[in-house]
C-alpha positions in Angstrom: 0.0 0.0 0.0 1.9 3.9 -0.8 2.0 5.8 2.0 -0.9 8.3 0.9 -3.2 5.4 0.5 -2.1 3.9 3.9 -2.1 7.6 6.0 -6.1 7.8 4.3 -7.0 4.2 6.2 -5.4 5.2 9.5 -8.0 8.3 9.3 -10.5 6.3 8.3 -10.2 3.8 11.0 -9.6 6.2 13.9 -12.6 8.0 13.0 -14.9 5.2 13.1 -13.3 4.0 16.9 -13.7 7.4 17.9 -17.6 7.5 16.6 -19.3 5.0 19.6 -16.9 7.0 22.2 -18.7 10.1 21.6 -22.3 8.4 21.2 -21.5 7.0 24.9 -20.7 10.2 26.6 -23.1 12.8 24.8 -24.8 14.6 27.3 -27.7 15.2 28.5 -31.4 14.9 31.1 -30.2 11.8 33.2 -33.0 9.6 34.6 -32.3 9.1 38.6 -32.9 6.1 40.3 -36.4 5.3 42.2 -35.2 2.4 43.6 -32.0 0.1 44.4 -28.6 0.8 46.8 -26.9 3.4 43.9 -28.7 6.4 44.9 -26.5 9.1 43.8 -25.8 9.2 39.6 -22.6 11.3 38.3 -23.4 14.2 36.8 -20.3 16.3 35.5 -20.4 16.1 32.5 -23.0 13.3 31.8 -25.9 15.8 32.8 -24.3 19.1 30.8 -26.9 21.1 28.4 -25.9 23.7 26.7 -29.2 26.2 27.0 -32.5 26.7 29.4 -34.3 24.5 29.6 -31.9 21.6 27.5 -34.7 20.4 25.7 -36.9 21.7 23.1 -40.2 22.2 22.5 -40.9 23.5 26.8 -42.7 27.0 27.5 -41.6 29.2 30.2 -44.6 29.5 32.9 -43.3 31.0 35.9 -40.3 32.8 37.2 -39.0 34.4 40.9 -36.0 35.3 42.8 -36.0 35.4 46.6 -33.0 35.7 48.8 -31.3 33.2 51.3 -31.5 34.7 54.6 -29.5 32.6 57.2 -29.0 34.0 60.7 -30.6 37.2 59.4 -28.0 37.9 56.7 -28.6 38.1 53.1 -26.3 34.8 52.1 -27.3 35.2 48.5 -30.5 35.0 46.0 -31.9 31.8 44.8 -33.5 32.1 41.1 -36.0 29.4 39.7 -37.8 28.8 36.7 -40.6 26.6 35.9 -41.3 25.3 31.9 -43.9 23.2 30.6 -44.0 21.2 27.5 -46.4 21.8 25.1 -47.1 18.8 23.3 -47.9 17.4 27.4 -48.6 19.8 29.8 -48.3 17.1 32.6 -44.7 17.1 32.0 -42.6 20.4 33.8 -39.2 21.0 34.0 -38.1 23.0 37.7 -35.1 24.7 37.0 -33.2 26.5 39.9 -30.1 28.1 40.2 -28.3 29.7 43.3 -25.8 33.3 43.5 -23.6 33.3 46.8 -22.6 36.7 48.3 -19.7 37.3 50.6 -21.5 38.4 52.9 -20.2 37.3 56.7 -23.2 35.5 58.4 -21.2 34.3 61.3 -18.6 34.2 63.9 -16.1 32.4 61.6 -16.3 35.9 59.0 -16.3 33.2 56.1 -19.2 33.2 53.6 -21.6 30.7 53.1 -20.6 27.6 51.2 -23.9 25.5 49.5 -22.9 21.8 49.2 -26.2 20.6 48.5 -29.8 22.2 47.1 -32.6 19.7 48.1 -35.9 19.8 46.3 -39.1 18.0 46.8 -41.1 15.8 43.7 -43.6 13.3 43.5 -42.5 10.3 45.3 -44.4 8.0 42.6 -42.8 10.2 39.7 -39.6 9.6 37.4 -37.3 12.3 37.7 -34.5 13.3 35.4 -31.6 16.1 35.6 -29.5 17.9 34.2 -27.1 21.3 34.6 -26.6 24.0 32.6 -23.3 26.0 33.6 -24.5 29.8 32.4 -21.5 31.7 33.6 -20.7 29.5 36.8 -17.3 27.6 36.9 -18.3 24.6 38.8 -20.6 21.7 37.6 -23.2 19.8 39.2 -21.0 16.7 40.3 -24.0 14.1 41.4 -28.3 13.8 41.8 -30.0 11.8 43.9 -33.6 10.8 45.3 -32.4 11.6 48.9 -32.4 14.2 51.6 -28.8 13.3 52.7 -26.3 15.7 51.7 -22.3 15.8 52.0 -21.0 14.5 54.8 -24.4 13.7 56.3 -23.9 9.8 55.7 -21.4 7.0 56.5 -21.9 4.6 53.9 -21.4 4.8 50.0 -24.5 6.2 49.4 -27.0 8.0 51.3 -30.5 7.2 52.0 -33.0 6.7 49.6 -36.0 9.0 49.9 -38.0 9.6 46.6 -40.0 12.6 47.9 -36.3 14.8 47.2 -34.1 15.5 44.8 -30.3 16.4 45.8 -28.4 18.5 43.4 -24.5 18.4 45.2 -22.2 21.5 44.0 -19.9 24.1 45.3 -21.6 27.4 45.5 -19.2 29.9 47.5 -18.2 33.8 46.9 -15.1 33.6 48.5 -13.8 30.1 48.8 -10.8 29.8 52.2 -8.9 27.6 49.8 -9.2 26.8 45.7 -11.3 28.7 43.2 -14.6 30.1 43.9 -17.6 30.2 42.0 -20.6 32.2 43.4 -23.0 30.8 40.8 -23.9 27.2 41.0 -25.7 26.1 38.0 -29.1 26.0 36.7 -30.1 22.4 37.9 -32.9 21.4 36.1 -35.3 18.7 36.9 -38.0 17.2 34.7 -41.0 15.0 35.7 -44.8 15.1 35.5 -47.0 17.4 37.6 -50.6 16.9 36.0 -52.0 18.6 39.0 -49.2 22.3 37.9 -46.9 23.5 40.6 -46.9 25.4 43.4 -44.8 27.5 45.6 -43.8 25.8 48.8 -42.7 28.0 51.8 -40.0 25.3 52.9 -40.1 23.1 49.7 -35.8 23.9 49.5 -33.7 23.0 51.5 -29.6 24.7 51.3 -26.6 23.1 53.0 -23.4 23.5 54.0 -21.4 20.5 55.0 -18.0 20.8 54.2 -16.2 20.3 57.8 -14.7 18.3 59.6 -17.2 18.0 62.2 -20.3 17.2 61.2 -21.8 19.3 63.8 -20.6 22.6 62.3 -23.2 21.5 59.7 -25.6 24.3 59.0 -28.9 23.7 56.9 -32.0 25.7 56.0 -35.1 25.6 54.4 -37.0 28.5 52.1 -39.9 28.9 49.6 -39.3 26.7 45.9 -41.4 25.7 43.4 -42.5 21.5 43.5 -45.4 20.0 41.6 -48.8 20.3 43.4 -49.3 17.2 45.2 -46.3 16.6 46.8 -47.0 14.3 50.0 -45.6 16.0 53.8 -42.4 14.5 54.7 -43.3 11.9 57.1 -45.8 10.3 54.7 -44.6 8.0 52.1 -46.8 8.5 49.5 -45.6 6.0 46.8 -48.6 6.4 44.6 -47.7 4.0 41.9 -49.7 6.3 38.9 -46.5 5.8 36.7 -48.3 4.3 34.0 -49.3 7.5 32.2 -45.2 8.7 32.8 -42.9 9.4 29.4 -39.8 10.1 31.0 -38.4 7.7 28.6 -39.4 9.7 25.7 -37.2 11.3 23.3 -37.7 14.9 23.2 
């Protein structure tokens, strides 16, 4: 074989064994688990879109910003978002995002640090996720159907509890050590709410985890968007309706 013919196979062949690589790690809404011991799925980059909402076809219906007061201090503002799809209004996508301030809210003079943003779903419903970076510098790392954030749990993986979603980053203005990003991303989360949403007074819950002893742990909860139904936390309302649920689709 000459040498041009033989350089023109060795392109040929790389680019089909480069081909299923990038078919197995395109991005994109990642299903989380409703059952089983994994509880957590990696998200960075899996979960990556590359505009609101990630998926086409979904009209905006509602907006807000609130801030996070902890301690009486303005810690930073949460933003949400809330899109429904038009071909199937059941279906919603909650998007949320967090921006940190450096504001001191205690003794220590450091800023708050969000390790974890839990939100409450539909214990019956599928959930997926996915991140959209829109100016911050740190991903969403993992998801989860749980309520147990960093540093909260001893074993591999935290407890399951379907009626929460936990969306693990690094949200800090002024980070002690390493780079900082005040932004976390959007963190988007799609499932059905035939019933609409609603605003919850406590339906968020921000922490901050990252010590050494877990009893410097500091948690609070403030008003989110969730779909209308969603069960009080000490019920388990696993209402097996999933029959009628397209997370599976292709949109």
């Amino acid at each position: 074989m000459k040498t041009k013919e033989r350089s023109w196979a060795v392109l040929a062949w790389l680019a089909l064994a480069v081909v299923p690589i990038q078919a197995a790690t395109a991005a994109g809404y990642a299903t989380l688990s409703k059952t089983g011991e994994e509880v957590l799925t990696d998200c960075d980059p899996q979960c990556n879109v590359t505009s609101l909402p990630g998926l086409t076809g979904y009209q905006l219906v509602a907006s807000r910003s609130a801030p996070l007061i902890y301690n009486d201090v303005t810690v930073g503002t949460a933003y949400e978002k809330v899109w429904r799809k038009v071909a199937n209004p059941n279906v919603h996508i909650f998007g949320l995002r967090v921006i940190m301030n450096a504001n001191e809210w205690d003794s220590s003079g450091a800023a708050f640090n969000v390790n974890d943003l839990f939100r409450q779903t539909k214990p019956g419903k599928k959930v997926a996720v996915a991140y959209y970076l829109d100016g911050a510098t740190k991903p969403l790392y993992q998801a989860g159907r749980t309520v147990q954030g960093l540093n909260e749990y001893e074993e591999d993986e935290p407890e399951r509890d379907n009626t929460w979603v936990d969306f693990r980053i690094d949200a800090n203005a002024a980070e002690a050590e390493g780079s900082s990003s005040a932004k976390s991303p959007w963190l988007l989360m799609k499932t059905r709410a035939p019933e609409g949403y609603e605003l919850n007074p406590f339906g968020l819950r921000v922490l901050s985890s990252d010590f050494e002893d877990i009893f410097s742990t500091v948690d609070f909860f403030t008003a989110s968007y969730q779909p209308v139904g969603v069960p009080p936390p000490e019920e388990d309302d696993e209402d097996g309706d999933d029959e009628d649920d397209d997370e599976g689709e292709e949109d």
